[in-house]
C-alpha positions as CSV (number, residue, x, y, z in Angstrom):
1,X,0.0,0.0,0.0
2,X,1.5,3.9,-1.0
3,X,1.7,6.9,1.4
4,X,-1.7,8.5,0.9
5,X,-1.3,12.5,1.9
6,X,-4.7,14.4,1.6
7,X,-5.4,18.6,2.4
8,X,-8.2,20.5,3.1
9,X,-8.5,24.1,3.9
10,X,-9.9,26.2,6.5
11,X,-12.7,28.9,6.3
12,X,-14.4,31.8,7.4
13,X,-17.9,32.6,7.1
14,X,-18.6,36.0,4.8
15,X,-22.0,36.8,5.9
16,X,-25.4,34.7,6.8
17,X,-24.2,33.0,10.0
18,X,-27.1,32.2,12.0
19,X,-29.6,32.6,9.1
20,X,-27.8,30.0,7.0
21,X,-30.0,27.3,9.7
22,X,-32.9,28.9,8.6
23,X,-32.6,28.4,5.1
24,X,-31.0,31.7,3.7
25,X,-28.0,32.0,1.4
26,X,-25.0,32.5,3.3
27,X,-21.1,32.9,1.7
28,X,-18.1,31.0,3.3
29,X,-14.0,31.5,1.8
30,X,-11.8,28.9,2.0
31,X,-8.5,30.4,3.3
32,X,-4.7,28.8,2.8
33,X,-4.6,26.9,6.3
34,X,-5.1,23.2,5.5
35,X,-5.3,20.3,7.9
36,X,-3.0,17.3,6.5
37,X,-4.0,14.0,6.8
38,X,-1.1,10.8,5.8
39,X,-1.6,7.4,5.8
40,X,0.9,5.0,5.8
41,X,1.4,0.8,6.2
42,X,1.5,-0.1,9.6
43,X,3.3,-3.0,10.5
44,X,1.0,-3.9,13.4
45,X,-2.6,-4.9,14.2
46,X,-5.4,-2.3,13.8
47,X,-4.5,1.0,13.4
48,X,-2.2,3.9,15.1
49,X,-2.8,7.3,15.0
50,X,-0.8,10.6,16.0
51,X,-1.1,14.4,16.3
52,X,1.9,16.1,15.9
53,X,1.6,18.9,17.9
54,X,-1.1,18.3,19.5
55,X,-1.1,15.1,21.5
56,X,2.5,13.6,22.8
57,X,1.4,10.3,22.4
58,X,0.4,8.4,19.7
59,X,-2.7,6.1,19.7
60,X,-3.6,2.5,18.8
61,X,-7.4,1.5,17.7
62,X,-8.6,-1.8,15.9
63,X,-12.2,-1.4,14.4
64,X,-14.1,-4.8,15.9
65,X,-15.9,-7.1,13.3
66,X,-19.3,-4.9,14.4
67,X,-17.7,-1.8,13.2
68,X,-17.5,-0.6,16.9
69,X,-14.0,1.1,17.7
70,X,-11.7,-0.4,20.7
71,X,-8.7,2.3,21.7
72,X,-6.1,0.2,23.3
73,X,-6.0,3.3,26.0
74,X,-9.7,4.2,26.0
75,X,-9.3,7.7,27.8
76,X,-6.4,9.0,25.3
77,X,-8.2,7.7,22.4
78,X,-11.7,9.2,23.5
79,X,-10.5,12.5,24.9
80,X,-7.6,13.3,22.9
81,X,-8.7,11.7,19.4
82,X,-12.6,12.2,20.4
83,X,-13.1,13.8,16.7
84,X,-11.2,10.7,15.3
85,X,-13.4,8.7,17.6
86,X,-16.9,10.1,16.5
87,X,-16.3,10.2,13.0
88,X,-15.1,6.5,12.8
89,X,-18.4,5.3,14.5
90,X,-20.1,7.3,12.3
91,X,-18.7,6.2,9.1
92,X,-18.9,2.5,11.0
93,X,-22.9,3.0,11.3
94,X,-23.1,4.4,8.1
95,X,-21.4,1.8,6.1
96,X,-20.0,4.6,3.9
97,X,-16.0,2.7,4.5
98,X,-15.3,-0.9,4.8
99,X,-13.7,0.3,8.0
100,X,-13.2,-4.1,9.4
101,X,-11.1,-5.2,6.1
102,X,-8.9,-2.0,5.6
103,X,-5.2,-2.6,5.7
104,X,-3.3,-1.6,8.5
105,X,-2.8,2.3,8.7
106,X,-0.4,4.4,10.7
107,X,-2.6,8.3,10.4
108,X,-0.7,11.4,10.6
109,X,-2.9,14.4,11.6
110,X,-1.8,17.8,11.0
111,X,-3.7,20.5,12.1
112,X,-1.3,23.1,13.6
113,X,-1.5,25.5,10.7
114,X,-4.6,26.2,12.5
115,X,-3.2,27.5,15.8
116,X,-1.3,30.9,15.5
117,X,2.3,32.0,17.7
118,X,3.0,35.5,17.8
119,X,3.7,38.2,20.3
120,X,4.1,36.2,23.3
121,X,0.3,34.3,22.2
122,X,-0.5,31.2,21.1
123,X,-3.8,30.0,19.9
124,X,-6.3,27.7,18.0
125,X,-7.7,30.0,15.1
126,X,-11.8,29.8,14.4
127,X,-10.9,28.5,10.7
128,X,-13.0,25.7,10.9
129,X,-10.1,22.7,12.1
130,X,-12.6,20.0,12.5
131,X,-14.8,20.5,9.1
132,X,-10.9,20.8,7.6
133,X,-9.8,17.8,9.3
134,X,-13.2,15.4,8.2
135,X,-13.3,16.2,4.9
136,X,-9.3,15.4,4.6
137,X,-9.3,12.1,7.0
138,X,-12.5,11.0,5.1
139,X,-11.5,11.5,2.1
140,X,-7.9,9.6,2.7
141,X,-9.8,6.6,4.1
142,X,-11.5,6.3,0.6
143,X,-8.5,6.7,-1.1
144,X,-7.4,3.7,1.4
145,X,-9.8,1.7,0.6
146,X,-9.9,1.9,-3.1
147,X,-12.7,4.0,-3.6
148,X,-12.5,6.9,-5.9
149,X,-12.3,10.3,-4.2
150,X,-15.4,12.1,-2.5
151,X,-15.0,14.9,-4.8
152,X,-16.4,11.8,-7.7
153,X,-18.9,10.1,-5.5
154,X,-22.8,11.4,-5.6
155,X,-23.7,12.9,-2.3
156,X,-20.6,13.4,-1.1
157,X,-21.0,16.8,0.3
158,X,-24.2,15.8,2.0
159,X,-22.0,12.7,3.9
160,X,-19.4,14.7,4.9
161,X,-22.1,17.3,6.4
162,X,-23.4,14.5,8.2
163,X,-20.4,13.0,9.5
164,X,-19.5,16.3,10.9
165,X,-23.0,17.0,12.0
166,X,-22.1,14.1,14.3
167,X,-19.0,15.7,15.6
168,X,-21.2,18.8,16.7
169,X,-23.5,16.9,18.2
170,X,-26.1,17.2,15.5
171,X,-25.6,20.9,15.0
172,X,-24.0,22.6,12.2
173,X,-25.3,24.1,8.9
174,X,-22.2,22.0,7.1
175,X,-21.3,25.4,5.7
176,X,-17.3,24.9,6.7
177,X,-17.8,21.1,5.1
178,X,-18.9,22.7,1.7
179,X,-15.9,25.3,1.8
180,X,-13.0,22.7,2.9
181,X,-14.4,20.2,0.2
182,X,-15.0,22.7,-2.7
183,X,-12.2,25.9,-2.3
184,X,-12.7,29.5,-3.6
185,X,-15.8,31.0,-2.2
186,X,-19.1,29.5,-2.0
187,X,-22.7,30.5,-2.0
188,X,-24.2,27.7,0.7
189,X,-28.1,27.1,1.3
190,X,-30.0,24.6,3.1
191,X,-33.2,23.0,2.3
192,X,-36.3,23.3,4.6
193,X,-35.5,19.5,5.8
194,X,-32.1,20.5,6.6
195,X,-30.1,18.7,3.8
196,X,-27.7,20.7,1.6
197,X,-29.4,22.5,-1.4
198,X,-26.6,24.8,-2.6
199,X,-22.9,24.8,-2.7
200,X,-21.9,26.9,-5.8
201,X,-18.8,28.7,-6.4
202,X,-19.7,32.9,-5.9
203,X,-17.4,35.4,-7.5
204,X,-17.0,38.4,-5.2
205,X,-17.3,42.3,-6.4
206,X,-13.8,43.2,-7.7
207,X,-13.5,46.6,-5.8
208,X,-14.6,44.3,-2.3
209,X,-11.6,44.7,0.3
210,X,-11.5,42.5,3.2
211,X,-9.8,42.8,6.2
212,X,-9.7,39.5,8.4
213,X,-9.0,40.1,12.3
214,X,-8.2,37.6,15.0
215,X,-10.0,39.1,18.1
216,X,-7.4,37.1,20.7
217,X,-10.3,34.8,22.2
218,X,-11.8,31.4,21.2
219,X,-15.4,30.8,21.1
220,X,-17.7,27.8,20.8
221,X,-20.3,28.1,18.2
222,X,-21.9,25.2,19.9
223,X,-22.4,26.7,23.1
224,X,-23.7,29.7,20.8
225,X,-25.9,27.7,18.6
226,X,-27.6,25.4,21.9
227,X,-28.5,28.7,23.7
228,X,-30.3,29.8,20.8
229,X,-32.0,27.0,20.3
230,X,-33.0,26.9,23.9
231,X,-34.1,30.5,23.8
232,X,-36.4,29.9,20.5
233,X,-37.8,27.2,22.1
234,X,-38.7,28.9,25.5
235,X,-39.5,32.0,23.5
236,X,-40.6,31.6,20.2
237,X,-42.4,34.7,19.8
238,X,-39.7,36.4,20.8
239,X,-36.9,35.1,18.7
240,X,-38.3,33.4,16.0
241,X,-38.9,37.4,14.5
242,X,-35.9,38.1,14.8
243,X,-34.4,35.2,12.8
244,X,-36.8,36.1,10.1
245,X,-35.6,39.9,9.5
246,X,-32.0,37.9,9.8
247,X,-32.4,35.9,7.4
248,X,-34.0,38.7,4.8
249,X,-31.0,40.6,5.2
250,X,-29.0,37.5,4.1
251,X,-30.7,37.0,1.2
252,X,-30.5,40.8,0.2
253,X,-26.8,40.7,1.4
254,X,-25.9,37.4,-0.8
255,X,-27.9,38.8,-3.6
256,X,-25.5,41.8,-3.9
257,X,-22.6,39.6,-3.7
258,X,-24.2,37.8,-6.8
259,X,-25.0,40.8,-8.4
260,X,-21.4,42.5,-7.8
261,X,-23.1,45.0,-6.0
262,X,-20.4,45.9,-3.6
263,X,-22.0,48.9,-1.6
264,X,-25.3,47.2,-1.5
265,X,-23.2,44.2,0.4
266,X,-21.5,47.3,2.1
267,X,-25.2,48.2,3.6
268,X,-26.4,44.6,3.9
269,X,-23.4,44.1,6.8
270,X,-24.3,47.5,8.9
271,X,-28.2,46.0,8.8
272,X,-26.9,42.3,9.7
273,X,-24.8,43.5,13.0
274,X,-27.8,45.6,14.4
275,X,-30.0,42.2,14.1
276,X,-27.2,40.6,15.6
277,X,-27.2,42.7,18.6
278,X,-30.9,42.0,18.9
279,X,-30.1,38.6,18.7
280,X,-27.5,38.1,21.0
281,X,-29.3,40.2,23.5
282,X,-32.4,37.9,23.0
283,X,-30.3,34.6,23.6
284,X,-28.4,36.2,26.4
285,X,-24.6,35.4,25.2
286,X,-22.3,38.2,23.5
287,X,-23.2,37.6,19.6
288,X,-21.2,40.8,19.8
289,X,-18.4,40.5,22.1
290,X,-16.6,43.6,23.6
291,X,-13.8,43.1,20.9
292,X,-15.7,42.8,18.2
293,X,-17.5,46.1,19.4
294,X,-14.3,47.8,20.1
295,X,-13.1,46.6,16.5
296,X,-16.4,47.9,14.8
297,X,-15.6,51.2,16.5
298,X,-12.5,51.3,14.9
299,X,-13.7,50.1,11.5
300,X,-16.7,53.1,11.2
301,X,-13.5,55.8,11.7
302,X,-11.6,54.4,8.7
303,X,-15.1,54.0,6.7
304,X,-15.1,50.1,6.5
305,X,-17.7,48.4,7.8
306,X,-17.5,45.5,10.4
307,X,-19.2,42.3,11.6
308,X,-17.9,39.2,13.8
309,X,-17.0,35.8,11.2
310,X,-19.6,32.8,12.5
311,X,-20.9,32.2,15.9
312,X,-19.2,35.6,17.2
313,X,-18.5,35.8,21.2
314,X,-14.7,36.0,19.9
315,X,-12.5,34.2,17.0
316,X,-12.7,36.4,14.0
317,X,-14.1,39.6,12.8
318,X,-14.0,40.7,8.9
319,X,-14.0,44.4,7.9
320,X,-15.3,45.0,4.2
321,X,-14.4,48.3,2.2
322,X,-14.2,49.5,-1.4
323,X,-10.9,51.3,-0.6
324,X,-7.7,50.5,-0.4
325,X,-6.5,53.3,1.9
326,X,-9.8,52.2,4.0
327,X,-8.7,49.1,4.5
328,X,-5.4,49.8,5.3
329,X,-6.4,52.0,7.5
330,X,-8.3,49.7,10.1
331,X,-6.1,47.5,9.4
332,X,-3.2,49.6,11.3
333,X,-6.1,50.8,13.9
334,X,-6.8,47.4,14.7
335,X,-3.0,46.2,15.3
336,X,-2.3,49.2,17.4
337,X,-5.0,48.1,19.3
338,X,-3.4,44.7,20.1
339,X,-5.2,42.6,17.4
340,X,-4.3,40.2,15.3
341,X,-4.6,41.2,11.3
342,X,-3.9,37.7,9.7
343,X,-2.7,37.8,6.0
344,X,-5.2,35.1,4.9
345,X,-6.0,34.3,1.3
346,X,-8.6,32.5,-0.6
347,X,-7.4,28.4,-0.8
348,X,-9.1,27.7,-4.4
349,X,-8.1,24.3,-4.5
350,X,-10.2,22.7,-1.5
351,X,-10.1,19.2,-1.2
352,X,-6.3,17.9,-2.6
353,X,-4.8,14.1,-2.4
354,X,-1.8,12.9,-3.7
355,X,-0.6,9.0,-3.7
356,X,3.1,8.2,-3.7
């Protein structure tokens, strides 16, 4: 058996989070951080598997002959390798991978281009690590076990959604699937039963500046995405409202995008973070955290507008701007004020294997 190596790329959300679970258009970018899965003959039983980086040790598994997984150290294996865990007994009940007759594998996987040192700070980047990290380990065990690539396979997409879906506990729009999968920038929609409807490659206005800043703090979307749906579900009269005039403005917001409307976008973000501030203060939890208010500050001196990338609470903020000298502008505002101005750009490649 060859040395299988297989990438895929990070993302940040554009504009629609939230409303993207409601069924409006959102727009993710894939961005040049890519989580790198190997595979490689192992000379043993079952299967070993390492983070470099991550976890010191490395891990042994062997899939039983009822697809259930068996860690050899069940603690390290289910705490340290839980998203290798939950994926395998997903793909296990699925039947998707022959998981019982593969050969033996040694796994590699790579995810520290996702975690950021500079200043005297280190930290794991909101680029989407886990979608990045299904979609490549998936993907290589196909390869492994002789199947053609995801990329060839009808519903792909939609299992990889699902797969990951079970790594958020059921959660998840699959909008950071779609982008590590596909590359470039997408246009994403759900259907009304949840399933993936659209995930179609969007070209951006050409005069569309974007500036994309780490706010210092982590944040869970799913501690985000539970209170809200504990919150609609208490108060649905309340909130359910304000998801609706969220989910206009993505539409409108998208629909410039599409059109290459740039100041029509431009407006479309300054509506979206007011319905965000209703929102978070509906849910009770900081949609709109004090950095990303301090940061919008900033951003509505230089001219650019502002809004926080996915769940908010922390992790990234984007500022858009048709100028140059706009751009630039909160760009050194924003780093004077101790944030973090990451030079990301747009991964068109997504999904990438190679076989040695």
């Amino acid at each position: 058996m060859d040395v299988i190596e297989v990438s895929a790329p990070g993302k940040l959300v554009l504009f629609g989070e939230y409303a993207v679970l409601f069924g409006a258009p959102a727009a993710v970018v894939a961005v040049d951080r890519r989580a790198i899965v190997t595979l490689r003959p192992f000379a043993g039983n079952g299967w070993e598997v390492a983070a470099p980086g991550l976890v010191a040790q490395r891990a042994r598994l062997e899939v039983e002959p009822d697809n259930t997984v068996r860690w050899h150290d069940a603690k390290l294996g289910r705490d340290a390798f839980s998203l290798i865990d939950t994926l395998l007994r997903g793909i296990g009940d699925s039947g998707s991978i022959d998981l019982v007759n593969l050969p033996p594998l040694a796994a590699t996987l790579d995810t520290r281009a996702f975690f950021e040192s500079a200043g005297g700070w280190e930290s794991k980047l909101g680029l989407g690590s886990s979608a990045a990290l299904t979609v490549a380990f998936v993907s290589a065990l196909e390869v492994w076990a002789g199947s053609g690539p995801i990329t060839e396979k009808q519903g792909g997409l939609q299992e990889l959604v699902d797969l990951h879906r079970g790594v958020q506990g059921g959660a998840g729009s699959g909008i950071d699937v779609a982008a590590s999968l596909l590359g470039g920038v997408i246009r994403y929609r759900l259907a009304d039963d949840g399933s993936v409807a659209q995930a179609s490659p969007l070209v951006l206005p050409e005069d569309l500046r974007t500036v994309f800043v780490w706010t210092g703090r982590a944040a869970s979307t799913g501690d985000f995405l539970g209170r809200l749906r504990a919150r609609r579900e208490e108060e649905p009269q309340e909130v359910n409202p304000v998801l609706d005039e969220l989910v206009t403005i993505s539409s409108e917001g998208i629909g410039a995008l599409t059109d290459g409307d740039a100041m029509g976008f431009l407006d479309a973000v300054d509506a979206f973070w007011e319905v965000l501030d209703q929102l978070g203060k509906l849910i009770e939890m900081p949609i709109l955290s004090e950095e990303h208010r301090s940061l919008r500050r900033h951003a509505i001196d230089c001219g650019v507008r502002y809004k926080p990338s996915g769940a908010g609470g922390g992790d990234f903020g984007i500022g858009f701007s048709t100028g140059l000298d706009a751009a630039a502008e909160f760009m050194s505002r924003a780093q004077a004020s101790g944030f973090h101005v990451l030079d990301l750009g747009i991964d068109r490649s997504g999904l990438v294997r190679s076989r040695a």
